[in-house]
C-alpha positions in Angstrom: -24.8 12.0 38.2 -23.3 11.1 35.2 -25.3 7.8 32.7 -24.2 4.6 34.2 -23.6 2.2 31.3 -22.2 -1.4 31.1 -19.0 -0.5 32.9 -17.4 -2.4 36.4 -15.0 -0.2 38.4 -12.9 -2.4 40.6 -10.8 -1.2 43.3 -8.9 -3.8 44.6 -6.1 -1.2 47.2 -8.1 1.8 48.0 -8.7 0.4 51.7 -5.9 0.4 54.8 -8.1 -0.9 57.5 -6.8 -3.7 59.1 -9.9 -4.4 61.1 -9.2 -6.5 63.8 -5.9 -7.5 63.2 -4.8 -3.8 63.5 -3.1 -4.1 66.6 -1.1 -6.6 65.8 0.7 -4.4 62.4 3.8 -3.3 62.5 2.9 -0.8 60.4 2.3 2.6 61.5 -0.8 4.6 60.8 0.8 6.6 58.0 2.6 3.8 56.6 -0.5 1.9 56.3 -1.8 4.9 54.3 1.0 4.8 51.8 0.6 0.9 51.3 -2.6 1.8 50.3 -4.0 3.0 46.8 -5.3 6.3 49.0 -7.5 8.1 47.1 -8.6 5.8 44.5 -12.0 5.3 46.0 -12.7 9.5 45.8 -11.4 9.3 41.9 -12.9 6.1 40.8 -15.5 7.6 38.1 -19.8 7.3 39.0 -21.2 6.4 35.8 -21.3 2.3 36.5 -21.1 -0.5 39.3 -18.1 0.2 41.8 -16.6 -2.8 43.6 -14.5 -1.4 46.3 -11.8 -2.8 48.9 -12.8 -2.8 52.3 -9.6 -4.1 54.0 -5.7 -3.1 53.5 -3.9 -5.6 51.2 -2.0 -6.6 53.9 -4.4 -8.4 55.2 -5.2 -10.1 51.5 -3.9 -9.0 48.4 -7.6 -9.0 46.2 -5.4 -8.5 42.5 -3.0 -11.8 43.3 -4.4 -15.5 42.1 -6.2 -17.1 44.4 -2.8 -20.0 44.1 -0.3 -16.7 44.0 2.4 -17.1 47.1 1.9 -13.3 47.6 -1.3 -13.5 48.3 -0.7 -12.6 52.0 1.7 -10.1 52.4 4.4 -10.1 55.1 6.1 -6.6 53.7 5.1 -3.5 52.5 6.4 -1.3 49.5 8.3 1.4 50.8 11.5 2.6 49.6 14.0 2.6 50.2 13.6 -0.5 52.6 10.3 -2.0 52.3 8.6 -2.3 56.2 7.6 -5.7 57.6 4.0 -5.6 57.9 3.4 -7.7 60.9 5.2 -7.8 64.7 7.1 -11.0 64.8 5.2 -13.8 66.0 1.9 -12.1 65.4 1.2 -12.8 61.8 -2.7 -14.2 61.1 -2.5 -18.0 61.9 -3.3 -20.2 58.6 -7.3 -20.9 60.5 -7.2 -16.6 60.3 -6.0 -16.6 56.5 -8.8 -19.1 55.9 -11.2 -16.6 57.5 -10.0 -13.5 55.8 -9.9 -15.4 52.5 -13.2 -16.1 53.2 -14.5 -12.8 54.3 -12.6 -11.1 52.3 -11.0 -12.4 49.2 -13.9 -14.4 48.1 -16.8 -12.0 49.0 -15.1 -9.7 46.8 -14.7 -11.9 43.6 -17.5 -13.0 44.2 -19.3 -9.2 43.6 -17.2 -9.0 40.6 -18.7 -12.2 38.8 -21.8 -11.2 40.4 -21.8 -7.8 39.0 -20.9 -8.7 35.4 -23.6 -11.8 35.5 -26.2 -8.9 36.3 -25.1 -6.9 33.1 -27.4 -9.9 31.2 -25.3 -10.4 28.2 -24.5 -6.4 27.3 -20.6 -5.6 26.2 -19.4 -5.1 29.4 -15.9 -3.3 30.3 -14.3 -4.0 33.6 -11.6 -1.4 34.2 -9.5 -1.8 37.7 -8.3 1.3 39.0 -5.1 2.0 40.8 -2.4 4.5 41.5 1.5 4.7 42.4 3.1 7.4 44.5 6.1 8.9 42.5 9.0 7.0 42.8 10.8 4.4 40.7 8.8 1.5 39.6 11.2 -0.7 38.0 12.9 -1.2 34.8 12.1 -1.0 31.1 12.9 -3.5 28.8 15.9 -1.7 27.7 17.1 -2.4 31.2 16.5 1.4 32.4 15.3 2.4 36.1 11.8 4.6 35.2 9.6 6.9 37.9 5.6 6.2 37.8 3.9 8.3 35.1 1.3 10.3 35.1 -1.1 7.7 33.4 -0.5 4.1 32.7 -2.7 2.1 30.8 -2.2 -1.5 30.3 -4.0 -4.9 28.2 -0.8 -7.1 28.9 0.5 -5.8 25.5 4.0 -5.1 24.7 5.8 -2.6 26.4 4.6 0.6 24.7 2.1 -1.0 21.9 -2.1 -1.9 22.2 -0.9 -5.1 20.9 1.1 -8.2 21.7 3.7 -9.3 19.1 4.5 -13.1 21.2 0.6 -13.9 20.4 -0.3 -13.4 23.9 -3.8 -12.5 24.8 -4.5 -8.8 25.5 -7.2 -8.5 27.8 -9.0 -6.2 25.7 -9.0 -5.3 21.6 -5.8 -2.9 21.0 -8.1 -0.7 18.5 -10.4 -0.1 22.3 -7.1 1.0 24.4 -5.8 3.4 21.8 -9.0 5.2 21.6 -9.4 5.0 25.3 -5.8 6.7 25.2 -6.0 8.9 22.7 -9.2 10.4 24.6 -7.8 10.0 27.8 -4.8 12.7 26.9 -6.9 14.8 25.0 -9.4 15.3 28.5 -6.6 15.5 30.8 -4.9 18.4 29.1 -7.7 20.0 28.6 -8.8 19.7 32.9 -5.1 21.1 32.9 -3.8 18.0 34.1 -0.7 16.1 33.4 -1.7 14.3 29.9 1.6 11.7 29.4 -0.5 8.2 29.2 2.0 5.0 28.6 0.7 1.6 27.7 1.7 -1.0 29.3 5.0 0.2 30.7 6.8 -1.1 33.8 3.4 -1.9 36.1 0.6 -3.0 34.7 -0.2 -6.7 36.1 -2.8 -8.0 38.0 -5.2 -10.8 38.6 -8.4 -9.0 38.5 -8.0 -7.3 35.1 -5.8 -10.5 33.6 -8.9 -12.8 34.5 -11.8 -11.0 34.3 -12.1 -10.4 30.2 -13.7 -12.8 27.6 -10.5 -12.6 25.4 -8.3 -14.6 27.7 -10.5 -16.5 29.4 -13.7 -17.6 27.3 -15.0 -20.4 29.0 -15.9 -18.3 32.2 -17.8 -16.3 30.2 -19.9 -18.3 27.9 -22.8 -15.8 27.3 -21.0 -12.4 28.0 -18.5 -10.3 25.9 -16.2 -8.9 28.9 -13.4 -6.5 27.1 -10.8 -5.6 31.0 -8.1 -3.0 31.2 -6.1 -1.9 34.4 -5.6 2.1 34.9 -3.0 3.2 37.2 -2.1 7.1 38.0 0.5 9.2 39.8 -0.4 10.1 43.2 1.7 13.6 42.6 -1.2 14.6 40.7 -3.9 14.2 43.7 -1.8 14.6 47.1 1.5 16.0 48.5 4.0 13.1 48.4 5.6 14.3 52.0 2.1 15.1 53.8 -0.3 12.8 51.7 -2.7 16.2 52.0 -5.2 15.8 48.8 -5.6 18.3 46.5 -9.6 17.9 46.2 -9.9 19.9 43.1 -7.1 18.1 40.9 -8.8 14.6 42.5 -12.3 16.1 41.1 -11.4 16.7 37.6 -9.4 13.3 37.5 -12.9 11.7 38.4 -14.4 13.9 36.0 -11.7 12.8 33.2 -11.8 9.4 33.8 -15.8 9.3 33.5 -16.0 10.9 30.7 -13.4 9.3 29.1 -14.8 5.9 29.8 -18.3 6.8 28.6 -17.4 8.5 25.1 -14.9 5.3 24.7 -17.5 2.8 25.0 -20.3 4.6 23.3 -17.7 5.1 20.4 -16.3 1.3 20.9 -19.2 -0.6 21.4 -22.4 1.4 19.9 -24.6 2.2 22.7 
C-alpha cells in the first residue's frame, strides 16, 4: 500500500443503492448505475482517509448545500430526456427526507469535518473525486456545446486558468493545481492513458470541495490549513459506454496515476 499522508478522498456519487426506498424508483437497475459515479470508489487512490457514499444521490445529493433546492433529486441525468427518479405519488414524505438527511447527509459531513479535525493541524488536502460518462456537458463561455474530457480539474478558477481574475476565492493556491496538472498529464501518458487535463472547464462545482478549504472559508477552520480541489474523469477511459463493462486494467493504472500524482504534489507543495 502506498504512504498515506495528510490527504481526504471524498466520494460524494460512487453509491446507487437506494436502500429501502428502492422499490419505490422509477429508475431501472441500469439507470440507477448510470446516475451514479460507477467506478469511482475502485479508482479513488489508497494513500489517505476515503469518505465514501453509501446511498444513490437520488436519495440525497451529498455535493449540494445543505439550503440547495436540489438537494433531493426528483430526475436523473440522462440524455437525451433526463428519467424521473421516483413513481408518482411515491416520492420520500418530508418526515423520510428528515431521516435520510439525517442518516445520510449529515453522518457523511460529519466524517468529513471529523476526518480533517483528526489530521491535528497538518496541511491537509481534500480532493473530491468524480467522473462523467462521455456525452455533452454544457457550454463554454464562448457559448460552444463541449463533450466531458478526459481529466478535469477545477479550484472555482476561471474557465481554463489556476486563477480567478473577478477576485473570487479559489479553493486551493493556483501555483498547487498547475503542479498537480502538470504531473497529472505527465503520469497519465506515461500509464498510456488519455493525458488531456482542463481546469476548470464546463463542470467543476460542488458543495463539498467549494466549502471544505481554509481559503474560502476561514472561520471553520481556525487551527487547520485545508487547501480542496474537485477531480472529475471520463468514464470512456474505465468502462464501455453501451455495456458499462469495466476495463479493470485501465481503472488500475488510473488509481495508480491519481496516487502518485497526489503524493509527489503534496510532498512537492507542502514539504513533507
Amino acid at each position: 500500500m502506498p504512504e498515506r499522508l495528510p490527504i481526504i478522498y471524498t466520494v460524494e456519487h460512487a453509491s446507487h443503492d437506494f436502500g429501502e426506498y428502492a422499490n419505490r424508483t422509477s429508475l431501472t437497475a441500469e439507470q440507477r448505475v448510470r446516475y451514479s459515479d460507477y467506478g469511482t470508489a475502485d479508482t479513488v487512490p489508497r494513500n489517505g482517509q476515503t469518505i465514501v457514499s453509501t446511498h444513490s444521490r437520488g436519495l440525497v445529493d451529498l455535493n449540494r448545500a445543505p439550503n440547495n433546492p436540489e438537494l433531493y433529486p426528483t430526475f436523473d441525468f440522462a440524455k437525451p430526456t433526463p428519467n424521473t427518479i421516483w413513481v408518482p405519488g411515491q416520492e420520500p414524505s418530508h418526515t423520510e427526507r428528515q431521516v435520510i438527511y439525517e442518516s445520510i447527509y449529515h453522518k457523511y459531513h460529519k466524517g468529513i469535518s471529523d476526518c480533517i479535525n483528526s489530521l491535528n493541524g497538518n496541511p491537509t488536502l481534500l480532493i473530491s473525486c468524480h467522473n462523467t460518462a462521455h456525452y455533452e456537458i454544457g457550454k463554454d463561455k464562448a457559448g460552444n456545446m463541449q463533450v466531458m474530457r478526459p481529466v478535469i480539474l477545477s479550484n472555482l478558477g476561471d474557465e481554463q486558468s489556476s486563477d480567478s481574475s473577478t477576485g473570487s476565492i479559489t479553493t486551493c493556491e493556483p501555483e498547487f493545481l498547475v503542479l498537480f496538472a502538470d504531473l497529472l498529464r505527465s503520469k497519465l501518458a506515461q500509464a498510456g492513458l488519455p493525458n488531456e487535463v482542463m481546469l476548470n472547464f464546463v463542470v467543476g462545482k460542488g458543495y463539498v470541495f467549494e466549502h471544505y478549504n481554509t481559503r474560502r472559508h476561514p472561520e471553520i477552520f481556525t487551527n487547520q490549513s485545508v487547501h480542496s480541489l474537485l477531480v472529475e474523469y471520463d468514464t470512456l477511459i474505465t468502462h464501455n459506454q453501451t455495456t458499462l463493462a469495466p476495463n479493470i486494467e485501465a481503472m488500475q493504472k488510473l488509481r495508480s496515476v491519481f496516487e502518485n500524482t497526489t503524493s509527489v504534489a503534496y510532498q512537492r507543495y507542502f514539504g513533507n
